[in-house]
Residue frames as a rotation matrix with the C-alpha (Angstrom) as fourth column:
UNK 1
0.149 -0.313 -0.938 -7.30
0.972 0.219 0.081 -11.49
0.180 -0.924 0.337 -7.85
UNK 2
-0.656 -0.724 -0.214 -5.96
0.742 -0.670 -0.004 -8.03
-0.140 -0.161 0.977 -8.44
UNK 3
0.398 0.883 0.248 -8.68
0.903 -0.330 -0.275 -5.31
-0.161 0.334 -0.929 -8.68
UNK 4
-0.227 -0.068 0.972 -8.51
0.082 -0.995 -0.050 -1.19
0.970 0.069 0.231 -9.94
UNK 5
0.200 0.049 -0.979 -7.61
0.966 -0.176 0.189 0.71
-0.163 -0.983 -0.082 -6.39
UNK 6
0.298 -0.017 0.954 -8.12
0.133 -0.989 -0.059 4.56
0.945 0.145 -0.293 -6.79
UNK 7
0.340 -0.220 -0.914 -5.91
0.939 0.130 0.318 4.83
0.049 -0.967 0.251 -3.46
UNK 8
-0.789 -0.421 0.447 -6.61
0.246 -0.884 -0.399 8.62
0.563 -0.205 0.801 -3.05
UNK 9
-0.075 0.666 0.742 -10.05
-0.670 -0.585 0.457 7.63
0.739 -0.462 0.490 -1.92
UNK 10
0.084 -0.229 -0.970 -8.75
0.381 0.907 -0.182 5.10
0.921 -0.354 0.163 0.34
UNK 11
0.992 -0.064 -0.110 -8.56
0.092 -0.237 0.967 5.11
-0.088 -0.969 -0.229 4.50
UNK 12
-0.006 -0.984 -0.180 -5.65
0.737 0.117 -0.665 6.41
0.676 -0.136 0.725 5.73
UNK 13
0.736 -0.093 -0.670 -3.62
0.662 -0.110 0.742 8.19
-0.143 -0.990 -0.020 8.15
UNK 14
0.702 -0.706 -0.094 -1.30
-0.390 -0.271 -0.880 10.82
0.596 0.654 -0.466 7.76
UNK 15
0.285 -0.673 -0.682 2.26
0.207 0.738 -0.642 9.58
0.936 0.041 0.350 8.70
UNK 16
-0.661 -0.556 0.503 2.72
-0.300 -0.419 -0.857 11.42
0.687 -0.718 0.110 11.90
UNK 17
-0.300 0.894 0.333 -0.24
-0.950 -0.312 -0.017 9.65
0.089 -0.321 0.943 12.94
UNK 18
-0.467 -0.344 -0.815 0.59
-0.667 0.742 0.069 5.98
0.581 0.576 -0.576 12.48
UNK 19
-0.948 -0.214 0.238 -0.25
-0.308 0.414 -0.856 4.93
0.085 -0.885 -0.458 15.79
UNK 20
-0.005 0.998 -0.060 -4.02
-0.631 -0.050 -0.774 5.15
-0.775 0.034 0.631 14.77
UNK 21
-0.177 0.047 -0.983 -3.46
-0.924 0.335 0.182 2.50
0.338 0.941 -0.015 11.94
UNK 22
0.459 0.771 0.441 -5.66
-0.888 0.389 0.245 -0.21
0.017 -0.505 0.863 12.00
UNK 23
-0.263 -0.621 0.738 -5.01
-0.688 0.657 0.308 -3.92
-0.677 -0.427 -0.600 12.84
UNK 24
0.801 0.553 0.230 -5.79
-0.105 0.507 -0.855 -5.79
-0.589 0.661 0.464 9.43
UNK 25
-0.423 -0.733 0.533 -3.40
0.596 0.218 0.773 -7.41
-0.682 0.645 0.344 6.29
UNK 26
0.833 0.465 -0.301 -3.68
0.060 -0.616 -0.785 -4.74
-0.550 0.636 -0.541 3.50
UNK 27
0.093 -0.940 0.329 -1.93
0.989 0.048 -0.142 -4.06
0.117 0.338 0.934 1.02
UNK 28
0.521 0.153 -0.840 -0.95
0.526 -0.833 0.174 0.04
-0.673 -0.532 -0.514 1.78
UNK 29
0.161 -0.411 0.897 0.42
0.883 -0.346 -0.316 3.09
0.440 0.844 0.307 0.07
UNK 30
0.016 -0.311 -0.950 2.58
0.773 -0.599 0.209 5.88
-0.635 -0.737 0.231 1.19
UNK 31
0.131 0.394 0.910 1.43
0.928 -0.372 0.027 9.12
0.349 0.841 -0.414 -0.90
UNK 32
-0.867 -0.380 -0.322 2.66
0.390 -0.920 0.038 12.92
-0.310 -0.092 0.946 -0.55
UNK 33
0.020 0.564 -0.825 0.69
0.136 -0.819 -0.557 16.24
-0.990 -0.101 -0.093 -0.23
UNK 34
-0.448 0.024 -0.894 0.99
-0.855 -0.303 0.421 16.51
-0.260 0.953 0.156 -4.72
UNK 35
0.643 0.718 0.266 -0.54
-0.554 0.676 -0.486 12.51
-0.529 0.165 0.833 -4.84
UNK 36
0.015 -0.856 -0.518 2.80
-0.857 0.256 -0.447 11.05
0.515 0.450 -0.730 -5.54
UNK 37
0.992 0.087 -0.090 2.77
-0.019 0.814 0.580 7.24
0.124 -0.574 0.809 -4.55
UNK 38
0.275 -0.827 0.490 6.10
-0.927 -0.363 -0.092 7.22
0.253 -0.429 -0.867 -2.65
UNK 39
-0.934 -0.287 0.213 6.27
-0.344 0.883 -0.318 3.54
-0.097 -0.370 -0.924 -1.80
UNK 40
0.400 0.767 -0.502 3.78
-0.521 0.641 0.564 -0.12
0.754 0.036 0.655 -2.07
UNK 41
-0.804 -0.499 0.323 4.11
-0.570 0.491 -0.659 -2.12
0.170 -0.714 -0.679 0.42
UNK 42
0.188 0.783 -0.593 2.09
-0.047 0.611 0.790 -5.47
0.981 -0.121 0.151 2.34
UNK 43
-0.686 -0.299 0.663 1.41
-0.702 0.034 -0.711 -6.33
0.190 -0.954 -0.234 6.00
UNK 44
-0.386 0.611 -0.691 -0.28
0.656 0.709 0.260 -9.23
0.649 -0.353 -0.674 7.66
UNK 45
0.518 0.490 -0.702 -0.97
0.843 -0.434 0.319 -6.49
-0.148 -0.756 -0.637 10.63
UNK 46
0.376 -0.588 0.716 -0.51
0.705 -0.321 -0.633 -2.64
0.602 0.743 0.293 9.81
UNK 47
0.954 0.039 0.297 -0.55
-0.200 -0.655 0.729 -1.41
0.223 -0.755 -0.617 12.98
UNK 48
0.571 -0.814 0.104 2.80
0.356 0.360 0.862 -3.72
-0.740 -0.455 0.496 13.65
UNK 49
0.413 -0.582 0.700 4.31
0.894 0.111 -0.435 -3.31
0.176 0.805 0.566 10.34
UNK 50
0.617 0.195 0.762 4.01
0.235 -0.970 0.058 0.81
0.751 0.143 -0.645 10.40
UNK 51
0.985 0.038 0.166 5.75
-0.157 -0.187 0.970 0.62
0.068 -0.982 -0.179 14.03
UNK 52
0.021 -0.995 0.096 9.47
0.019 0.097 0.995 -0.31
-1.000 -0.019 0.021 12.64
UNK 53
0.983 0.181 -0.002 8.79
0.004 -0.032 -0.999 0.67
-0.181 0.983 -0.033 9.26
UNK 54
0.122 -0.921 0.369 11.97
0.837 0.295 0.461 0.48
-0.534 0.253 0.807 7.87
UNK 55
-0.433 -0.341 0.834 11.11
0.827 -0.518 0.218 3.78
0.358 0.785 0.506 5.53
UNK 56
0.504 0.782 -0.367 9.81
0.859 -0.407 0.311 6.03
0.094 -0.472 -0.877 8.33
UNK 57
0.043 -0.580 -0.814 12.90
0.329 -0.761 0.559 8.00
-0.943 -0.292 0.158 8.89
UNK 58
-0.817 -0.148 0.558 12.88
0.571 -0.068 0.818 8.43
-0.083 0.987 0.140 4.94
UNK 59
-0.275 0.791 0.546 9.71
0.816 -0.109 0.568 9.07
0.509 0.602 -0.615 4.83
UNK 60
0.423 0.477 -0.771 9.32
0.840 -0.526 0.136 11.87
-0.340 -0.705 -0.623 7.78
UNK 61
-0.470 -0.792 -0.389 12.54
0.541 -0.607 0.582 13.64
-0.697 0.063 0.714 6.10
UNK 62
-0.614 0.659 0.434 9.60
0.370 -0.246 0.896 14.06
0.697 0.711 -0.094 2.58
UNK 63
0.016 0.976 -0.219 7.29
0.926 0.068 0.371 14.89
0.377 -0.208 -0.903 5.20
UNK 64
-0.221 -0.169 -0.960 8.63
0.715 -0.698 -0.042 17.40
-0.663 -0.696 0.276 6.40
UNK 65
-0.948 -0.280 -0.149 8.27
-0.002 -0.464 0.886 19.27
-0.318 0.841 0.439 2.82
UNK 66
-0.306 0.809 -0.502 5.16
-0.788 0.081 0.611 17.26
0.535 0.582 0.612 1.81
UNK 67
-0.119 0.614 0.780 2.65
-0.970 0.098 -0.225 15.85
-0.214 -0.783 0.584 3.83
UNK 68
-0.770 -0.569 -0.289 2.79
-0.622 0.770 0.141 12.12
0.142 0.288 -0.947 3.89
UNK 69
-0.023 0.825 0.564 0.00
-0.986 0.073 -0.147 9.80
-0.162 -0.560 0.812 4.37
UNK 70
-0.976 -0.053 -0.212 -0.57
-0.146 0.882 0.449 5.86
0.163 0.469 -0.868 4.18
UNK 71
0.175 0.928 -0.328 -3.40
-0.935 0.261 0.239 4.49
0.308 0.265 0.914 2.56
UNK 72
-0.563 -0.760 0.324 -4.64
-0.659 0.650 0.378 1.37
-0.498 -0.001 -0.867 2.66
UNK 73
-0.442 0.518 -0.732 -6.64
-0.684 0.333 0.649 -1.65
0.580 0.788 0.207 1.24
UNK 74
-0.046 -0.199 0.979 -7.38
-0.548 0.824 0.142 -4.75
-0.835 -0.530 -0.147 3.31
UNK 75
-0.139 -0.345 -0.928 -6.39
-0.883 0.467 -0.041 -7.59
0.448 0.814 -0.370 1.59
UNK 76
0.804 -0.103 -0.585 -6.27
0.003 0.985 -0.170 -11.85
0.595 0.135 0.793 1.54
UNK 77
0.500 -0.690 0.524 -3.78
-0.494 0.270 0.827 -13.45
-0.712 -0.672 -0.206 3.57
UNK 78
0.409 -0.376 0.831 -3.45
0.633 0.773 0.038 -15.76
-0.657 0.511 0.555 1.05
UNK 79
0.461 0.066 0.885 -3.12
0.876 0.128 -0.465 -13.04
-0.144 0.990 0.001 -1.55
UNK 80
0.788 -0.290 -0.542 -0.83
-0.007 -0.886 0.464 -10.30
-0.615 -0.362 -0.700 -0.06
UNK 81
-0.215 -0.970 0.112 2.35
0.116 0.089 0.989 -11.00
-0.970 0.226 0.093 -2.19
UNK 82
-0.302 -0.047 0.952 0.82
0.902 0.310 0.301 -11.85
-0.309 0.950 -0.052 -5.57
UNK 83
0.766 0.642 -0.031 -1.09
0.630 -0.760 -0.159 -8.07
-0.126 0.102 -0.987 -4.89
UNK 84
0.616 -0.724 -0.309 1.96
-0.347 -0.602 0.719 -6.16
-0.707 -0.336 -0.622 -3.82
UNK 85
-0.467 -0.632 0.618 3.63
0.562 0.327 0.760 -7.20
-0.682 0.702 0.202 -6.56
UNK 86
0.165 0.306 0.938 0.93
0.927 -0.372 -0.042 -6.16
0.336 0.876 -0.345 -9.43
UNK 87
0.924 0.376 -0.075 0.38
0.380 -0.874 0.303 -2.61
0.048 -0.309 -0.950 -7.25
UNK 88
0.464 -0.833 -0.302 4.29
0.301 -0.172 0.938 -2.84
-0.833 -0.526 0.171 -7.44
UNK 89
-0.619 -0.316 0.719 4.65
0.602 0.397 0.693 -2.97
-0.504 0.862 -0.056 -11.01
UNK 90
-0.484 0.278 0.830 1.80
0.851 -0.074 0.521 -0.75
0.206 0.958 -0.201 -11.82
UNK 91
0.933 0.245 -0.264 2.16
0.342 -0.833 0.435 2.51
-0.114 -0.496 -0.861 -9.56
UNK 92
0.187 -0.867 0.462 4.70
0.275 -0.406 -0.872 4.74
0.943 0.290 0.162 -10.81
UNK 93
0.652 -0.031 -0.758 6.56
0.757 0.076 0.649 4.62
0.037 -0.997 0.073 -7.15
UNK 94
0.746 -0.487 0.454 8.79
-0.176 -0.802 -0.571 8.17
0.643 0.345 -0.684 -6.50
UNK 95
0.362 -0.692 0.625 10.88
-0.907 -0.106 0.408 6.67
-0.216 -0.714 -0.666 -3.52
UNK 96
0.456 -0.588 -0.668 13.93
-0.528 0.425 -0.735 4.96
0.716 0.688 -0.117 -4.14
C-alpha cells in the first residue's frame, strides 16, 4: 500500500501560495527552505483542508525565517489514514 516518496521532487506550492493547491485526497508535506519535513498530514480535498489549516499561523511564523512549502502525493480514499500514518512514523517531522 505504502510506496518510497522522495517528497522534494514532489508538486507543491510554497505556503504563501496555498490558494493554488489542487483539489485531490493526498497525502501532503510541509517542508522548509534547508528540506526539513515540518509536518505529515492527509486530506480528502487539499484545496479545503490547506484553507483552515490548523498549523498555518505556526507555520507562516517558520516562514518567515525559512521558506515553507507543501508537497504533495495524491492518494486512495480508501487508503489515506493507513498512509499518513507510515509517512508519520517514518519522516523525521521538526514541528511539534
Amino acid at each position: 500500500m505504502t510506496e518510497f516518496i522522495d517528497h522534494f521532487k514532489l508538486p507543491y506550492v510554497d505556503l504563501l501560495d496555498r490558494k493554488n493547491l489542487p483539489n485531490c485526497p493526498p497525502i501532503y508535506f510541509a517542508i522548509d527552505s534547508q528540506n526539513r519535513v515540518l509536518y505529515v498530514g492527509q486530506a480528502t480535498n487539499l484545496a479545503t483542508r490547506w484553507k483552515n489549516h490548523r498549523r498555518v499561523y505556526q507555520l507562516q511564523e517558520i516562514n518567515k525565517d525559512s521558506l515553507v512549502r507543501i508537497a504533495w502525493q495524491p492518494w486512495t480514499l480508501e487508503d489515506l489514514s493507513e498512509a499518513e500514518r507510515y509517512f508519520i512514523n517514518n519522516s523525521k517531522k521538526d514541528l511539534k
